[in-house]
C-alpha positions in Angstrom: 14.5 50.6 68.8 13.1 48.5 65.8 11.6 45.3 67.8 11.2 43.8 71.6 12.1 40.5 72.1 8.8 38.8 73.7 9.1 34.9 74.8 12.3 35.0 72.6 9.7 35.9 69.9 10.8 39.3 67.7 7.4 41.1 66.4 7.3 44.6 65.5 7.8 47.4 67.6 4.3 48.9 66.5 2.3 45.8 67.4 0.9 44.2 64.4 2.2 40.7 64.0 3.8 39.3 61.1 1.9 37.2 58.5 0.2 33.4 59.4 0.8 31.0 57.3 -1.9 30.5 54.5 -3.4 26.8 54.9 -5.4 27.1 52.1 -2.2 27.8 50.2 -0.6 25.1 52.3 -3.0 22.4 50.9 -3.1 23.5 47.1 1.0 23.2 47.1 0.7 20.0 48.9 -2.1 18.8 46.3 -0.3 20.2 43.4 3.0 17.7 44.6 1.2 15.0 44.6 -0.8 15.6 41.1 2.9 16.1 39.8 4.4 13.0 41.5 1.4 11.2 40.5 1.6 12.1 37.2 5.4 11.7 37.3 4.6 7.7 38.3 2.2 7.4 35.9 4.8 8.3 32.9 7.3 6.5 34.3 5.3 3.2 34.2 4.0 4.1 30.8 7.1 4.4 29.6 8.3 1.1 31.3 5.1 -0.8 29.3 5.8 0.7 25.8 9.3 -0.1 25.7 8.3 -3.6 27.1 5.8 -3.8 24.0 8.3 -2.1 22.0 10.9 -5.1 22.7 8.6 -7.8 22.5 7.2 -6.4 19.4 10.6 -6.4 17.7 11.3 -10.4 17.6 8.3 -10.5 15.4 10.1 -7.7 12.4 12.2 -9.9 10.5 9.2 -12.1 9.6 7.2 -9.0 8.6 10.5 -7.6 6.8 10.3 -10.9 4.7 6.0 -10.7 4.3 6.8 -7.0 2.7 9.1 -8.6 0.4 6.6 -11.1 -0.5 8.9 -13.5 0.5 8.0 -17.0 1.6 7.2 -17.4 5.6 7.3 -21.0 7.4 5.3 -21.9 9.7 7.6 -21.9 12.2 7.8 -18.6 11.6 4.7 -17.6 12.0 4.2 -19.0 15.3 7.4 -16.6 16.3 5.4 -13.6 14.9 2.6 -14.5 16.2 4.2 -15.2 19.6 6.4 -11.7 19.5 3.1 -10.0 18.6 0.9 -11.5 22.1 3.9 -10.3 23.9 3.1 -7.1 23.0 -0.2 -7.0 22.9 0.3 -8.2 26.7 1.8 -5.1 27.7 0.2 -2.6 25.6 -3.1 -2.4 23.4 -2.3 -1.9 19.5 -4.0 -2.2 16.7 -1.2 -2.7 14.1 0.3 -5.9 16.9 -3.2 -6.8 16.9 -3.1 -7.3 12.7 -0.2 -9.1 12.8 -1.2 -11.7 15.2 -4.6 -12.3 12.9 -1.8 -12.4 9.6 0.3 -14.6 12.0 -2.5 -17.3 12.8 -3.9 -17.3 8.6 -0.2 -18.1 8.1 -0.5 -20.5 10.8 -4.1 -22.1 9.0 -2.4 -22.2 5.4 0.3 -24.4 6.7 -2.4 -27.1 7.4 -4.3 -29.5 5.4 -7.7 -28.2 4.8 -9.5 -30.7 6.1 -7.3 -30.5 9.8 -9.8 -28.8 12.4 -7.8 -26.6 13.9 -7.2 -24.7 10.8 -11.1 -23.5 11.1 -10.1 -22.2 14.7 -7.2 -20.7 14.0 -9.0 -18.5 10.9 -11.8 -17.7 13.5 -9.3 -16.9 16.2 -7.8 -14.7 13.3 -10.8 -12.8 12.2 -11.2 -11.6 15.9 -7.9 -10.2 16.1 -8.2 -8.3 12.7 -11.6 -7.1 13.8 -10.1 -5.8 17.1 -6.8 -4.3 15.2 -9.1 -2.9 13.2 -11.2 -0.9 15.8 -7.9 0.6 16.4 -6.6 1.7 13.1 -9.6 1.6 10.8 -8.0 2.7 7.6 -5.4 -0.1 8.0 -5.7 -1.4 3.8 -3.5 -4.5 4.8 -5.7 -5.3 8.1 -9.2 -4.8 6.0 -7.6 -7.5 2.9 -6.8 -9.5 5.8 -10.0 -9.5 7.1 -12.0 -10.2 3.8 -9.4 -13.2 3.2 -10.5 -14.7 6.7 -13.9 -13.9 6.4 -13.8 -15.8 2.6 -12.1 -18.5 4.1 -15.2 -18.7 7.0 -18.3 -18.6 4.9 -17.4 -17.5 1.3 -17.8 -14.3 -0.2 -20.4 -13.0 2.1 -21.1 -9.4 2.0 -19.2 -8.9 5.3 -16.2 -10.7 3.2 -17.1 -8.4 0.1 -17.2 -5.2 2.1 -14.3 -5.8 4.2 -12.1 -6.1 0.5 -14.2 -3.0 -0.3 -12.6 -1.1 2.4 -9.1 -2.4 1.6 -9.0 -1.0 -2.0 -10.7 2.2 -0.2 -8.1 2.6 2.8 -4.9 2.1 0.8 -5.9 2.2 -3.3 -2.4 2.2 -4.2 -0.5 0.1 -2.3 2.1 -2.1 -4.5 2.6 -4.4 -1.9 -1.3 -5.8 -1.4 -2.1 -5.2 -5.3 -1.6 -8.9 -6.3 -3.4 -10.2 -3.1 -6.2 -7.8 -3.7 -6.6 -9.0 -7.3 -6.6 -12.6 -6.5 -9.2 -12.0 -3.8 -11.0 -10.0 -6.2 -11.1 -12.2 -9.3 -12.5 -14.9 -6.9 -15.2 -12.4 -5.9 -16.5 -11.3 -8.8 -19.3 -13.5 -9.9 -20.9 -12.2 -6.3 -19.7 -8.8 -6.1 -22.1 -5.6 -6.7 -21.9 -3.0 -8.7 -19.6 -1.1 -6.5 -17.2 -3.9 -5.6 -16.5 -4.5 -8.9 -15.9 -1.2 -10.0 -13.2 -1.4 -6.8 -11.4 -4.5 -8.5 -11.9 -2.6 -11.9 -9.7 0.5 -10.5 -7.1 -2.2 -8.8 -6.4 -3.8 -12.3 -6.0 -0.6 -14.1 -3.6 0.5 -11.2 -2.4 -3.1 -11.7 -1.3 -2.7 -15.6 0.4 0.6 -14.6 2.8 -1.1 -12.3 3.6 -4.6 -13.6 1.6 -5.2 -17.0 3.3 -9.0 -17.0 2.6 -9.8 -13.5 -1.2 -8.8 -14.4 -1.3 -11.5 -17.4 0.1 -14.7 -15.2 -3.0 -13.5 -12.1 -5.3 -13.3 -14.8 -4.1 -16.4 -16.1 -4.0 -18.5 -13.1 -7.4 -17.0 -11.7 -9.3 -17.1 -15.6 -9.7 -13.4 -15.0 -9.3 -12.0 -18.3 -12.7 -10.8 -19.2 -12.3 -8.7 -16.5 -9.2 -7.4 -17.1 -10.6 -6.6 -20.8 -13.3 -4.7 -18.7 -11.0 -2.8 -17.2 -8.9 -1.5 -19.9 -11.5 -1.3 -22.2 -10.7 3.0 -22.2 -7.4 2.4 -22.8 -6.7 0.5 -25.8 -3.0 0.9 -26.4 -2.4 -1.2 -22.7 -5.2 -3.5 -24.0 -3.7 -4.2 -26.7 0.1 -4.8 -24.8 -2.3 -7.3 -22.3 -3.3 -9.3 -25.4 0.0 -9.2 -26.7 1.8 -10.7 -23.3 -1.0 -13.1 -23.0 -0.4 -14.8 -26.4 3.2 -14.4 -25.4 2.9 -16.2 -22.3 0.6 -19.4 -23.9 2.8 -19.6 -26.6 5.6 -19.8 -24.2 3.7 -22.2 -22.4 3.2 -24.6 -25.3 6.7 -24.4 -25.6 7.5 -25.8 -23.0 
């Protein structure tokens, strides 16, 4: 006969008793469920707060859409953007939301006279959000240009304001879209830039002439650059000689009229 019945218990004929359960193994499946559960919780609320950001974050795009097209922004706006962008920021930390509320609040300034006082708050306020973006995404180009323009518009062309463009041209060298912004900022700089500053504007106005020769000679104009444009293209005669021909060009067009 294979087994007695003992107590309505069936063990084996022989004796030995089946298997006990294993509570160590008992606890490390219990510990592993709720690692996996926790873990399972923890994505699902994750997920909850980055499509929240994502959301929020998307009210603030057609203003940016129109700021890549270097299209004019109101202030109203900008308060959207900068609005869309807190939202955000409130559900998730990000360096890039963090840039556009800084670009959102120096839209903000501009729109006010320069001698209203909030205008100096709302650069400060600006400068601590690009400095925070920043520790995020450090080789944001746009974030660092944005930065030297706030820190100019603070205390001048400081060498925090001078290194911050620095790091601009560094991050992105040959991005179209912050070329002319650069430029300006750069021309301003000059007469207290060092050596290695200007040899950073230098390489943006040679990149400058490449793209858009004629869009080179109205900023140089307007900013009373072109001795350092010359400087620039002083190796490359032939565009030189194109920039001197635009710039007659454009004054005689301007007596003209």
């Amino acid at each position: 006969m294979a087994t007695v019945t003992v107590n309505a218990m069936s063990q084996p004929a022989n004796g030995e008793r089946g298997a006990a359960p294993d509570p160590i193994g008992c606890v490390q499946r219990w510990s592993l469920g709720v690692v996996l559960a926790t873990l399972a919780v923890f994505l699902v609320v994750m997920g909850s707060r980055f499509t929240l950001a994502s959301l929020a974050g998307l009210a603030g795009e057609p203003v940016l859409s129109k700021l890549r097209d270097a299209l004019p922004v109101t202030a109203h706006e900008a308060e959207g953007l900068l609005a869309a962008k807190q939202g955000e920021l409130k559900w998730r930390a990000n360096g890039e939301a963090a840039i556009d509320a800084g670009l959102a609040r120096l839209l903000i300034a501009e729109s006010l006279p320069a001698d209203e006082t909030n205008r100096a708050h709302l650069v400060s306020a600006a400068v601590t959000d690009l400095k925070q973006g920043l520790m995020a995404t450090p080789l944001s180009g746009r974030g660092w240009a944005r930065l030297a323009y706030g820190l100019a518009a603070l205390e001048g062309w400081s060498a925090a304001a001078q290194t911050a463009l620095q790091f601009s041209i560094a991050a992105a060298p040959f991005e179209p879209s912050l070329m002319p912004f650069r430029l300006r900022m750069g021309f301003q700089a000059w007469p207290t830039l060092d050596a290695r500053g200007r040899a950073a504007v230098l390489q943006q106005v040679r990149y400058a002439a490449k793209v858009d020769l004629r869009s080179l000679v109205l900023l140089a104009g307007q900013e009373r650059a072109f001795p350092v444009v010359r400087a620039a293209l002083r190796d490359e005669p032939h565009v030189l000689a194109e920039f001197e021909r635009l710039r007659t060009q454009s004054a005689s067009d301007r007596q003209r009229g």
